[in-house]
C-alpha positions, 0 to 999 in steps of 0.5 A, a space after each residue: 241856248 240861255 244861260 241863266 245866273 242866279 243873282 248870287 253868282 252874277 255878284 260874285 262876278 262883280 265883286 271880284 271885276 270878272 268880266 261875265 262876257 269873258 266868261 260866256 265867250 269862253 263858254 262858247 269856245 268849249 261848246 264849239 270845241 266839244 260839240 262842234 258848235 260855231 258861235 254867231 251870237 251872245 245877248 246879255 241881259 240884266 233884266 229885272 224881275 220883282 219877288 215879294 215886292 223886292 227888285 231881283 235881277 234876271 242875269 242871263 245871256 241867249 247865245 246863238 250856235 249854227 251846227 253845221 261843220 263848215 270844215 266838212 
């Protein structure tokens, strides 16, 4: 799965010293409570792309979800 920030949201995050891990680890507990999906993984990235010759961030993460129910 990605999730994707708009380079808006991600600022308000730093702006307000909120940790965007924290958030995404949150993220992965209610997919897995909801949907039964185990978390293996979370890769954040900060990677740069450009528009009109001006530097835009592309804040995202891939996190990794096995979907097998380990209790059953």
């Amino acid at each position: 799965m990605v999730v994707a920030l708009s380079e808006e949201q991600a600022l308000n995050y730093l702006e307000k010293g909120q940790s965007m891990m924290d958030a995404l680890e949150n993220f992965t507990q209610i997919m897995k409570k909801e949907y039964g999906l185990e978390p293996m993984a979370i890769s954040f990235h900060l990677d740069e792309g450009f528009e009109e010759n001006d530097v835009k961030n592309n804040t995202h993460a891939h996190l990794v979800f096995f979907n097998f129910d380990f209790e059953q």
